[in-house]
MARSE-326203 format. One record per residue (C-alpha): x, y negated, z. Coordinates in steps of 0.001 Angstrom, whole numbers, padded with zeros to 6 digits, always signed. Layout:
XYZ
...
REM end
This chain:
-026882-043147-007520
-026929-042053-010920
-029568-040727-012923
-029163-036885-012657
-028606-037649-008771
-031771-039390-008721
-033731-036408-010522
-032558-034127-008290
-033814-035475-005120
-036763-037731-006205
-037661-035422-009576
-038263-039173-010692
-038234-038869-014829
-037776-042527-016558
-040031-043288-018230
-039146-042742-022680
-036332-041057-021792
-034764-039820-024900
-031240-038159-023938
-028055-039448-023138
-025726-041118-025930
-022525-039376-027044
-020535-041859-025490
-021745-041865-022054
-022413-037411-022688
-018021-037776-023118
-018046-039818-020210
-019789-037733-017767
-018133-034651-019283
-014733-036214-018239
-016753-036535-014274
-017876-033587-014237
-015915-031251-016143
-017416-028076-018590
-020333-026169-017791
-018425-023040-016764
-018082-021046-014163
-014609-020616-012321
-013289-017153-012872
-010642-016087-011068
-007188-017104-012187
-005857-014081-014814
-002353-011793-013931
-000317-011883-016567
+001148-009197-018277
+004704-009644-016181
+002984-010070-012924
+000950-006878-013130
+004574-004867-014171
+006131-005891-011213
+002961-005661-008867
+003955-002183-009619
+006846-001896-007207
+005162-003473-004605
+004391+000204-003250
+006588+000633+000331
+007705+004615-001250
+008851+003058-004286
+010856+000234-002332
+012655+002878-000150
+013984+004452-003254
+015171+001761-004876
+017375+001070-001152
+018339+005031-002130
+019417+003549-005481
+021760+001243-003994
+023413+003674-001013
+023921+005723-004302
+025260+003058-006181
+027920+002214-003051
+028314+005958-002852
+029745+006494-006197
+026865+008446-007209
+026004+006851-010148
+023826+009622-011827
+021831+009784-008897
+021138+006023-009104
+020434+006177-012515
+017705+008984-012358
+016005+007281-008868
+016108+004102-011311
+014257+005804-014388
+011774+007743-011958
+010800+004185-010079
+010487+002532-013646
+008490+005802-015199
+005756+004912-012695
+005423+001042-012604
+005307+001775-016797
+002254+004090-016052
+000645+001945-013646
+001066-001276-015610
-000535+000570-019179
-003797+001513-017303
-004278-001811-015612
-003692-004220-018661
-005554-001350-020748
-008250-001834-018326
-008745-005644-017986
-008480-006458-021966
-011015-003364-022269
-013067-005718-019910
-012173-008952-021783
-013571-007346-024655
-017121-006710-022796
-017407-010194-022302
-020426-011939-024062
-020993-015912-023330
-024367-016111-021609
-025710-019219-023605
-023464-019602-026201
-025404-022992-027952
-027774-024990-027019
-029869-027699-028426
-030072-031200-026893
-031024-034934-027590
-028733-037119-028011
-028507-040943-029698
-032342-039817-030073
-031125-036768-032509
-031767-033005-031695
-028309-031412-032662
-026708-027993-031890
-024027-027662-029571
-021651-025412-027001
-023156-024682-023906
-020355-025583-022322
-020471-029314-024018
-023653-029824-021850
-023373-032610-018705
-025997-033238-016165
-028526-035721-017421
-028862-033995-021060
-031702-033436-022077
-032732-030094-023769
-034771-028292-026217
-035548-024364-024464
-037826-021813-026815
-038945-018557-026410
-035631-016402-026162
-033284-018719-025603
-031188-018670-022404
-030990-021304-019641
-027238-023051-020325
-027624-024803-016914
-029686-026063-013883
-032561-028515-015691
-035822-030152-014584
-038814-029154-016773
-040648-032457-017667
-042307-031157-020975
-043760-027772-021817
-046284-025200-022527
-046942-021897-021212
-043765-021893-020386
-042943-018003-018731
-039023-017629-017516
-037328-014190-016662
-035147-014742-013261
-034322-011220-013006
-030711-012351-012888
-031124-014193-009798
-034081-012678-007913
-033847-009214-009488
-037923-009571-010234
-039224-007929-013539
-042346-010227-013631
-041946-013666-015534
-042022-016357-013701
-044582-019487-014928
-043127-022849-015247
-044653-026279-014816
-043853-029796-015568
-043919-031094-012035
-042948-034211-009750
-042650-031775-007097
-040618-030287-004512
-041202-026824-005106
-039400-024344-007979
-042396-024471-010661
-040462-027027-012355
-036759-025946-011927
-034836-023592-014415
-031861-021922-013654
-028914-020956-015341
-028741-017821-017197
-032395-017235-016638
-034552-016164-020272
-037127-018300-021280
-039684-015394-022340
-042994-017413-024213
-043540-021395-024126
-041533-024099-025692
-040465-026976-023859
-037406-029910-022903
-035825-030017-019341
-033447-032156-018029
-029823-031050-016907
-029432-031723-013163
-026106-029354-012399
-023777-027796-014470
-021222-025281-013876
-020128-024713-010408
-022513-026768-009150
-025290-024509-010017
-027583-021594-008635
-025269-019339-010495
-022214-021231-009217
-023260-021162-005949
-023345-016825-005993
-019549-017453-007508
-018516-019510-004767
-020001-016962-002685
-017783-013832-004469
-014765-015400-004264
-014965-015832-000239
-015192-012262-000726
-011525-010643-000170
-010728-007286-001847
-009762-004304+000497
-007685-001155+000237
-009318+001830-000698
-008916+004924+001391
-006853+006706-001208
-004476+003449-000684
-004455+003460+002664
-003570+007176+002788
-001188+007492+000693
+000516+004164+002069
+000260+005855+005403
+001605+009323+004167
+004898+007793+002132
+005559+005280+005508
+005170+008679+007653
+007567+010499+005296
+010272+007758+005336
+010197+007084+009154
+010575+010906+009740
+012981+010859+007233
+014785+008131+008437
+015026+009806+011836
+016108+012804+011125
+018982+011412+008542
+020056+008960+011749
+020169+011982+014179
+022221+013973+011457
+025116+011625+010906
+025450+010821+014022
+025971+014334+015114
+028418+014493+012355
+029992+011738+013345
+030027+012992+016444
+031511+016369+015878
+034105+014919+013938
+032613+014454+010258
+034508+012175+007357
+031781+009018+007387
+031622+009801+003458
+030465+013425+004207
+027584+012174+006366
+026280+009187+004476
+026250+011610+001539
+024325+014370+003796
+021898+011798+005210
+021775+010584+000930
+021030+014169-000215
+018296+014744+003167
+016798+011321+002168
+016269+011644-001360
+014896+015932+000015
+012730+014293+002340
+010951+011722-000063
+009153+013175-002531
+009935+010597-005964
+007183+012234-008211
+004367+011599-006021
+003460+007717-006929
+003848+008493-010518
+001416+011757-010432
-001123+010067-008443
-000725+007230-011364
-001230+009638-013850
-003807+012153-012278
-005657+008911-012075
-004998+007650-015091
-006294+011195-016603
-009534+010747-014402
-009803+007123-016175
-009548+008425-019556
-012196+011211-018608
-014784+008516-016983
-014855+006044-020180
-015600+009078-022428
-018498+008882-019839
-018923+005324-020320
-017347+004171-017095
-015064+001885-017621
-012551+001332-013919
-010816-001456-012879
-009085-000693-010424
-007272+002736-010034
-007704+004191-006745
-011345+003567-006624
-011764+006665-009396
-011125+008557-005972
-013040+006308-003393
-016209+007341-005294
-015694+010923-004035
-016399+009723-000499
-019057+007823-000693
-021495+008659+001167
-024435+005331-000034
-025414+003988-003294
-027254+000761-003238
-028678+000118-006371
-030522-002574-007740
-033816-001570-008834
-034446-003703-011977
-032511-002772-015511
-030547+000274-013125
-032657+002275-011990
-035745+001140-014036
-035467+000265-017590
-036118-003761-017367
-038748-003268-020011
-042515-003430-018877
-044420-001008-020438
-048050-000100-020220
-048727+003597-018264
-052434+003049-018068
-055383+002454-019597
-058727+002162-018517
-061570+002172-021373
-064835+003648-021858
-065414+004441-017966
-062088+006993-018291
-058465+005997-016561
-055772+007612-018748
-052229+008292-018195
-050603+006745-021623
-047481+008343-020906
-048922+011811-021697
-050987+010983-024917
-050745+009713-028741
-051786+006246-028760
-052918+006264-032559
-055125+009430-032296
-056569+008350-029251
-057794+005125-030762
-059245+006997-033877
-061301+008446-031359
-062320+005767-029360
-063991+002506-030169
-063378+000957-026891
-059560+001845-026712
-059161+000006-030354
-060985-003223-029636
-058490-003379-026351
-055337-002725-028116
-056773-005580-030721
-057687-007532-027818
-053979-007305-026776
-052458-008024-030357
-054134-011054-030926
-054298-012686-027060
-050682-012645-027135
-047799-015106-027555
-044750-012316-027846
-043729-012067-031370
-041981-009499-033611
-038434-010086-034785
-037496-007208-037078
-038886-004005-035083
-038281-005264-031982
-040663-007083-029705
-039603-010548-027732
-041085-012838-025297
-042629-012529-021930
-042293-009057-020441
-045686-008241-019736
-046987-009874-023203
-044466-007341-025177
-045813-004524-023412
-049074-004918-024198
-048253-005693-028009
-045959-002549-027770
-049017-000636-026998
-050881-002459-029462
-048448-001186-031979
-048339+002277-030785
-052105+002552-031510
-051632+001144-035062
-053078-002385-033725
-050021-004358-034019
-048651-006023-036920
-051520-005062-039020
-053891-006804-036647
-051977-009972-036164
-051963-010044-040112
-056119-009598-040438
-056376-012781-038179
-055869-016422-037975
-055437-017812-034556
-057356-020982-034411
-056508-022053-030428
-055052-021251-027712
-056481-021823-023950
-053174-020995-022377
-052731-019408-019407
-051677-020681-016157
-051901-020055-011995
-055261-021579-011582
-056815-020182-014389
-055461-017188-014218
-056048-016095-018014
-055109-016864-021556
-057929-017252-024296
-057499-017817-027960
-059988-018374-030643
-059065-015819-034072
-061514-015516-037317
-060691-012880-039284
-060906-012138-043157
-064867-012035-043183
-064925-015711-041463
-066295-014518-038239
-065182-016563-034792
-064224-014387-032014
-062606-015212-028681
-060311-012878-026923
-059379-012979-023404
-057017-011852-020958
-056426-012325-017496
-056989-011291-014011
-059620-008240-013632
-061812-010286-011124
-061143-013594-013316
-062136-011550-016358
-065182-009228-015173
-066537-012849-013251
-067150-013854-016852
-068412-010956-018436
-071977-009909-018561
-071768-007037-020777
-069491-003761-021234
-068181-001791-024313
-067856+001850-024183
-067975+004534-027553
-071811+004180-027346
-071997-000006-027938
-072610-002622-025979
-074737-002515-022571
-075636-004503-019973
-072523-004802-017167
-074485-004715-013833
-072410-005831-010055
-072712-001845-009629
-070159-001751-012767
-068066-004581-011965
-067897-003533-007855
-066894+000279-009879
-064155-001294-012023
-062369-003303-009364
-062027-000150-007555
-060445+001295-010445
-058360-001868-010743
-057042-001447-006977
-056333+002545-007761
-053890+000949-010115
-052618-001615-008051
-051500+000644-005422
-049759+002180-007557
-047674-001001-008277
-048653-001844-011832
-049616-004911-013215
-053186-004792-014266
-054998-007350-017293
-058424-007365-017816
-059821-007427-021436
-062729-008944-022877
-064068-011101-025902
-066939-011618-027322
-068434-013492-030916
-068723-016985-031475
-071028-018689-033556
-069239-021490-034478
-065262-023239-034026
-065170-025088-031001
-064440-029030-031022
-063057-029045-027786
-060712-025808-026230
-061201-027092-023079
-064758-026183-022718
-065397-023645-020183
-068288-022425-021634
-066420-020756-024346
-065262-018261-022152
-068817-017441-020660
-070617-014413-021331
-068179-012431-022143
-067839-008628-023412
-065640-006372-020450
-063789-003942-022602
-060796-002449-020580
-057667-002447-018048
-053847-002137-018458
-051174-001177-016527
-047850-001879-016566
-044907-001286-014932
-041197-001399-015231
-040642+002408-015423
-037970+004102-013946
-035189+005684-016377
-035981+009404-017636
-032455+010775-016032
-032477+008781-012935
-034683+011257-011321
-032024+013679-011886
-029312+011758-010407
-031494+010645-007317
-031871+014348-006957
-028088+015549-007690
-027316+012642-004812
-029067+014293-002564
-027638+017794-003166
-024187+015895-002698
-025037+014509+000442
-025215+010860-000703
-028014+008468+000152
-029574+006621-002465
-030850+003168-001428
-032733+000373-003558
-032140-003351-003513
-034779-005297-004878
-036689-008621-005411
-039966-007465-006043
-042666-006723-003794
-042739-003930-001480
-045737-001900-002914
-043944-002083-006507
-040579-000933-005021
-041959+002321-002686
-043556+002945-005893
-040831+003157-008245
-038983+005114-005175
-041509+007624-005298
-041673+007915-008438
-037784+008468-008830
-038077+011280-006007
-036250+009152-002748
-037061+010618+000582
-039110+008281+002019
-040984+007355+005331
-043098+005086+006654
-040279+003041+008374
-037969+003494+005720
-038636-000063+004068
-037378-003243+005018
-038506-006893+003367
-036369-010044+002907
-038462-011799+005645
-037646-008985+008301
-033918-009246+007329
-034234-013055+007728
-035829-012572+011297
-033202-010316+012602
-029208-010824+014022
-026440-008794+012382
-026762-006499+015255
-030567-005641+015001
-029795-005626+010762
-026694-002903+011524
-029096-000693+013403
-031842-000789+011519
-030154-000146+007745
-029454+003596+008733
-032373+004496+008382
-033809+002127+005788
-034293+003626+001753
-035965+000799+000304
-035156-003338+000847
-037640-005040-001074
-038113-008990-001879
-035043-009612-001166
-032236-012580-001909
-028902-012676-003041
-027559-012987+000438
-029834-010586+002054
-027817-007864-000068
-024542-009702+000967
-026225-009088+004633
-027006-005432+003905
-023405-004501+002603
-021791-005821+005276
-024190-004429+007930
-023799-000587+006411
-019950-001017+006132
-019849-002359+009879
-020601+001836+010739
-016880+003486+009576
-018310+006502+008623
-019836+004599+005458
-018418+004246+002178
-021001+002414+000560
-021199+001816-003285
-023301-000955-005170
-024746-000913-008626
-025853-003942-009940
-026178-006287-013068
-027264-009716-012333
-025566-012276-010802
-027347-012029-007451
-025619-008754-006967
-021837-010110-007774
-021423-011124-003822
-022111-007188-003023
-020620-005950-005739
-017452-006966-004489
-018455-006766-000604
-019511-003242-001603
-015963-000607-000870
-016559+000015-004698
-019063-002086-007352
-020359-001039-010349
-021556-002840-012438
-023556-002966-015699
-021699-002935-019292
-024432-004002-021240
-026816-006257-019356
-024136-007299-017025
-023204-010907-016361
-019572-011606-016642
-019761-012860-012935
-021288-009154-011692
-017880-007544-013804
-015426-009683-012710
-016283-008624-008837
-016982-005116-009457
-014590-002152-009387
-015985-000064-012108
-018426-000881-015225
-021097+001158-016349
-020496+000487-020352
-024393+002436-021140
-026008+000760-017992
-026511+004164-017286
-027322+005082-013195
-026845+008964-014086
-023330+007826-015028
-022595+007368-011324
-023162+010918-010730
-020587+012122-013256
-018247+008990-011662
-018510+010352-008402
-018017+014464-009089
-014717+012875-011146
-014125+011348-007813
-014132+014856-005639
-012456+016622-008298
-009404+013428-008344
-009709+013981-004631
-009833+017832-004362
-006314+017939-007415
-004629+015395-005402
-004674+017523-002089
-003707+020258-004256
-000715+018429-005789
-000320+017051-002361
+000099+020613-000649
+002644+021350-003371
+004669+018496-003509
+005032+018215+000203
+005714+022309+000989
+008657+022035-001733
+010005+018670-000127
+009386+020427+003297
+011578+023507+002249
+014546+021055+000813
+014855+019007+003934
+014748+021999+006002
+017466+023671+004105
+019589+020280+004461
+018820+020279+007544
+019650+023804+008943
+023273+023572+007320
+023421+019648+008435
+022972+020610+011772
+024942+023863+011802
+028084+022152+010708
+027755+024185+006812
+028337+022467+003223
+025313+020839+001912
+023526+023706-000040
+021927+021096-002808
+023522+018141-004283
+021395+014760-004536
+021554+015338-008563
+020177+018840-008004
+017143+018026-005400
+016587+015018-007699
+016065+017720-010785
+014216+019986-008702
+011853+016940-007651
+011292+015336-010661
+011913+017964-013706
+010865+021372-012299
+008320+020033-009213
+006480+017285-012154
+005743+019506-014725
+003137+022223-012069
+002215+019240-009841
+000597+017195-012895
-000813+020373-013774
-002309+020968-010879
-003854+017163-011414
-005989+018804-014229
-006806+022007-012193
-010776+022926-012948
-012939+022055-010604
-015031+024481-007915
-018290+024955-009015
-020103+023729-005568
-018383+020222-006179
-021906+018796-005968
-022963+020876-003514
-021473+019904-000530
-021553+016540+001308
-018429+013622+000876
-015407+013340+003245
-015603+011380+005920
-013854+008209+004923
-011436+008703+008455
-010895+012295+007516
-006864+013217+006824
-005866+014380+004030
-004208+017138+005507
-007479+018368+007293
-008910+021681+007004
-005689+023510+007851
-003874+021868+004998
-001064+020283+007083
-000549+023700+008722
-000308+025190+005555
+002210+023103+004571
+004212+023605+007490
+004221+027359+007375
+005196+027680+003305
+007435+024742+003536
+009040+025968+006427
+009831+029900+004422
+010677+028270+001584
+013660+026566+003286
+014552+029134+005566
+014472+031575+002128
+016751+028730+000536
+019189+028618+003190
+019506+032100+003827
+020535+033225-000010
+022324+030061+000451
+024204+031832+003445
+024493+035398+001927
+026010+034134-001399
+028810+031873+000103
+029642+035362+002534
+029513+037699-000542
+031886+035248-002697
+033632+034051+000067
+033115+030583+000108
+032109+030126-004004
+029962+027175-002923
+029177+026129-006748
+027607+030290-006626
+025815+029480-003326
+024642+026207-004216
+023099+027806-007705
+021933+030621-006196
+019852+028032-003565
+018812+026095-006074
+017509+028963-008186
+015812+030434-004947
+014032+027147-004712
+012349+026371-007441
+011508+030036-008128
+009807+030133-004626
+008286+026562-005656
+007211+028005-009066
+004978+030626-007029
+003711+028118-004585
+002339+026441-007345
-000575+028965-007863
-000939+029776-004816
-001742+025593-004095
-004733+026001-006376
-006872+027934-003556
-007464+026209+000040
-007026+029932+001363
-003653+030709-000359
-005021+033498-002483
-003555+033424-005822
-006302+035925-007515
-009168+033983-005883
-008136+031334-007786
-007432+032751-011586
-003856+033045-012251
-004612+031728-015676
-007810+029563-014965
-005463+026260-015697
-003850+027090-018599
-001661+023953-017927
-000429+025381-014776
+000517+028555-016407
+002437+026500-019027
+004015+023948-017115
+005298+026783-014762
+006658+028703-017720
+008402+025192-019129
+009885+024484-015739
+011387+028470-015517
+012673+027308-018711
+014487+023940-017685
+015675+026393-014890
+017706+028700-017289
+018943+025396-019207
+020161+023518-016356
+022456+027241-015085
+023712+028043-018731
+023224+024857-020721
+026848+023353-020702
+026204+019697-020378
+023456+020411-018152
+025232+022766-015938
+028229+020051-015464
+025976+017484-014914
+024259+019665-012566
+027499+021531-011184
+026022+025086-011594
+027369+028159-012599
+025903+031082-014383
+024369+033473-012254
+024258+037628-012950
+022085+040431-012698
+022866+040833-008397
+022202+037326-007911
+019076+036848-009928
+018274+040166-007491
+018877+038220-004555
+017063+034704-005934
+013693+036641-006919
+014013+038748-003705
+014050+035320-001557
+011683+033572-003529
+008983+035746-003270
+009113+035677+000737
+006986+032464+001128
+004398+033850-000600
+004540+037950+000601
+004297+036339+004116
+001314+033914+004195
-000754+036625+001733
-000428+038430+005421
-001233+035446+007619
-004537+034392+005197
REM end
């Protein structure tokens, strides 16, 4: 067995240990490899490009490409070809966009550490370090891996990042069993200096563990995905069926084979609309671009729009929806309990004795130090020197005294002690520590009238005030000191800490953010339910929660011990109706995703940092994760990064979500009425026995050139002002619900018959000029299309509702695409690539007459 082996199942230390050599440190890194976590194996550039074409639409027109090819149709081919290109060019700039925009978030965790070795303390890589190392960890510096403590001193570690608790944790030298003498990678040392000893590195850590754990985690489609997948296969198979039954019948009736395979071409390339992968692209690309002005940066496209259904956020509470900063709210001194939030420290102390002997008290008992202006070390330590400082007590202080000892603190003792004279030579000692610990050793009080006797009436009257606090889930200190007459010999004497002078309380909590109230609020008027995930205790949790405004009941919490005592069935009841999960592990959240997604009806969204939320993050139907205070591990599975660790971010992520959602139905309606009235023109005259009335070149120009330009308009169409106001989609629901699909049938359905009819008229008037006719129907198409495009702005079909020139875009891409109209009739090269002819005064008559039936007709049915 080797050594590290032994350490971490006996905790035996040998005895002068002194660090490994360098050449048995190579050695053991050739065993056991770099202290690094496995990330998941990178797409390359090429890979992600032809990911691209992986989409079952775009394969079905590159088959089109080819039956063109055979056909002779070469221009055809070529513009399928461009069109299929266009949109694996789009998709492939936003992905690798997006993951070296990630890359570049990426910050190394422990970047150095320093270690013993051949006897010599010497810098090096964090990832240099192999089990059985032995390290030097200070105040501020990061965990690089798994170790054993076996020296140190008030040592106080941050595992936020695992357990998702605010409070430091204390840490022993132990030949125990238990976790007082284990650190973890990527935990914070916050006050104590020590050396550990590495017992796991890399994978074979805490943190590797939660890795292992995300990548049995396999990705899913979103339901934009698995719509649109569903819509294109629908299209094609209808397509396909109605192109079979149309040669045949040609066939049938006598029909050349060319004629037919070039009807069933031309119905096929109607049917399909080619724009529609590429505007989705770029409508979410757009939606991209708007969200990282925000600050959230997406991974993955399609779940821009999966955020407008959800219908859950579960958000860790530390760092998300709190600030990850303790900070003192209240103060009790001189017999009063005051609210710091709503007061001036420094004129408050002018005014008070009391209040500025506490905030000395908690300058000079205190092991966080200043480095610059800002404040580091253990959490609760820098909140109460942050207060100091507030009151004018800080540096200044520190600066009067000398600190002569230190009685640290620790779990039995429950309070720290140090021994200061200051510039006259007087002794005092300060003390901080539990309130009963504290007012057990005090037999006097100081309020703004001196000192006085401190009677059980007093003390039994400030514990009450100390539980007042406590409910309200702060941390609360006791403060007290008192005059010494000379410097102790011995710090360990316990009557140096006798007789002591009460002086005041602090609280402390981690407060919530100022604009997450706001957001919990806005989630409710959107019909989303906010849930926390947390570590700490329950009482601190409901707290926060009430604090933040969550609806909350008596039965609405739910501890890591509960979760642990019930089956997945029990835990998928009982999470409807749970707000708050408190003290709660990294698998308990893993539990809780998976028991809220087991209900359909949930999309379900998860914010976290740390690496204890990776395994939901990517569980969760979309992750988000933290930009700033993020581990690489929590990016890496999430979906979207918040780059200002901002929870009120969400809210704008998810209204760009409804908005994607509510432009893409729009787009949707449009795209799918104009294919609708191609195919049924084809159709009619397929059917009928009559000449195609629109080439494959021209429905190809009418689908790509004239439809593009108003469709990715309507991408960018403002959004309705209730947005926010109205609860998500189901996650089931169609996309053509809410009448949509019947709307599309009715306008698609007059816009061919109004196609095919002028079609008709013109080839009787000119007998048989089918170059006329087939200009004439495609004039009559688009112009009819050109209409439909404001009228797809309003779910009711009422142009004026809408704003004919609310989106300015619209109004501009319709007037460019009128444009391309006129070029591709009287532009020469266009108009013989084309095959149209120039059209008079009677036939623009008849075109404007036929286009404007669609739209005369369903003003009277809505």
């Amino acid at each position: 067995m080797s050594m590290d082996s032994a350490l971490r199942e006996t905790h035996q230390i040998p005895i002068g240990y002194n660090g490994l050599s360098e050449k048995e440190a190579e050695k053991r890194l050739l065993e056991y490899g770099h202290n690094e976590l496995m990330e998941r194996k990178k797409a390359s550039a090429i890979s992600i490009f032809f990911s691209q074409f992986k989409d079952f639409m775009v394969m079905v027109l590159l088959a089109a490409t080819l039956i063109s090819f055979s056909l002779g149709e070469t221009m055809d081919a070529i513009a399928i070809i461009i069109i299929v290109v266009m949109n694996a060019v789009l998709g492939f700039i936003q992905e690798y966009r997006t993951e070296k925009s990630l890359e570049a978030l990426k910050d190394l965790s422990a970047p150095h550490a320093i270690v013993i070795r051949d006897g010599k303390e010497k810098e090096i890589q964090a990832r240099e370090i192999v089990p059985g190392d032995l390290i030097i960890l200070e105040a501020g510096h990061i965990v690089p891996a798994d170790c054993l403590l076996i020296e140190g001193l008030g040592i106080q570690v941050n595992e936020s990042i695992l357990t998702g608790e605010s409070v430091a944790v204390e840490k022993v030298p132990a030949q125990n069993h238990d976790k007082k003498d284990k650190l973890f990678m990527g935990t914070t040392l916050t006050a104590g200096r020590g050396k550990a000893i590495v017992i796991a590195t890399g994978m074979n850590t805490e943190m590797g563990s939660i890795a292992h754990m995300i990548q049995s985690v396999e990705g899913e489609s979103t339901p934009l995905e698995k719509r649109l997948d569903r819509i294109g296969k629908q299209l094609v198979y209808i397509c396909l069926g109605i192109c079979g039954v149309i040669f045949l019948l040609g066939i049938y009736r006598g029909e050349s084979f060319y004629a037919m395979l070039l009807s069933a071409t031309s119905l096929a390339v109607a049917a399909i609309p080619e724009g529609l992968p590429a505007i989705v692209t770029v409508t979410l690309a757009l939606g991209v671009q708007r969200m990282l002005k925000r600050n959230a940066l997406v991974r993955k496209l399609p779940a821009v729009e999966t955020l407008g259904c959800t219908n859950i956020i579960c958000s860790d509470k530390t760092g998300t929806l709190t600030e990850n900063k303790m900070t003192v709210t209240k103060i009790y001194a001189n017999g009063q309990l005051v609210d710091m939030r709503d007061v001036d420290y420094s004129s408050q102390a002018k005014r008070s004795a009391t209040l500025r002997q506490l905030l000395i008290i908690g300058a000079l008992c205190n092991n966080a130090e200043y480095k610059g202006e800002e404040i580091i070390g253990d959490p609760t330590e820098a909140a109460i020197l942050a207060a100091s400082e507030l009151g004018g007590f800080g540096k200044k202080i520190i600066s009067e005294y000398i600190r002569i000892g230190e009685i640290p603190f620790d779990s039995d003792r429950k309070r720290m002690s140090v021994i200061c004279k200051d510039k006259s030579g007087n002794i005092y000692v300060f003390v901080k520590g539990a309130p009963d610990i504290i007012l057990g050793l005090c037999n006097k009080k100081l309020d703004n009238n001196g000192l006085s006797i401190m009677n059980h009436s007093e003390k039994r009257k400030v514990m009450a005030i100390n539980e007042k606090m406590a409910g309200q889930a702060l941390r609360v200190l006791g403060f007290a000191y008192r005059k010494l007459d000379f410097i102790p010999r011995n710090l360990g004497d316990t009557d140096i800490e006798k007789n002591l002078i009460f002086v005041g309380l602090e609280g402390m909590i981690d407060p919530p953010r100022p604009e997450t109230i706001e957001s919990i609020k806005s989630c409710y008027q959107a019909g989303i339910k906010p849930v926390m995930i947390t570590g700490d205790h329950k009482l601190t949790a409901i707290a926060i929660a009430k604090q933040i405004g969550m609806k909350l009941n008596k039965n609405d919490v739910l501890t890591g011990k509960e979760i642990e005592a019930m089956n997945d069935r029990e835990l998928e009841r009982k999470v409807e109706s749970v707000s708050v999960f408190a003290r709660v592990s990294p698998r308990h959240k893993y539990r809780i995703i998976q028991a809220l997604k087991k209900n359909p009806k949930n999309i379900v969204a998860m914010t976290g940092d740390g690496v204890n939320d990776a395994p939901a993050l990517k569980e969760a139907n979309i992750g988000i994760a933290m930009g700033k205070s993020g581990t690489d591990v929590a990016k890496e599975a999430s979906s979207m990064v918040l780059l200002d660790d901002n929870f009120a971010t969400i809210v704008g992520a998810i209204r760009e979500g409804r908005i994607i959602y509510d432009n893409i139905r729009k787009f949707l309606r449009y795209l799918l009425a104009c294919n609708l009235g191609e195919i049924v023109a084809m159709a009619v005259a397929a059917i009928y026995g009559m000449p195609v009335p629109l080439i494959p070149i021209q429905i190809l120009w009418i689908n790509l050139v004239t439809d593009g330009l108003p469709a990715l308009a309507l991408s960018v169409d403002p959004p309705d002002s209730n947005i926010m106001n109205r609860p998500p989609r189901k996650s089931n629901e169609s996309i053509f619900s809410r009448g949509l699909g019947t709307r599309i049938l009715i306008s698609g359905s007059l816009i061919g018959g109004s196609t095919i009819t002028a079609f008709m008229l013109i080839i009787y008037l000119t007998n048989g000029n089918l170059e006329m006719a087939r200009t004439v129907a495609f004039a009559t198409l688009i112009m009819a299309e050109l209409i439909y495009a404001f009228e797809s702005r309003s779910e009711y079909g009422d142009v004026w509702e809408a704003g004919l020139f609310a989106n300015k875009y619209l109004f501009f891409a319709v007037l460019s695409s009128f444009i391309l109209l006129l070029l591709a009739i009287y532009n020469p090269f266009l108009s013989s690539i084309l095959k149209t002819e120039a059209l008079g005064i009677s036939e623009w008559m008849i075109v404007l007459g036929f286009s404007l039936l669609e739209f005369a007709v369903t003003s009277f049915i809505y």
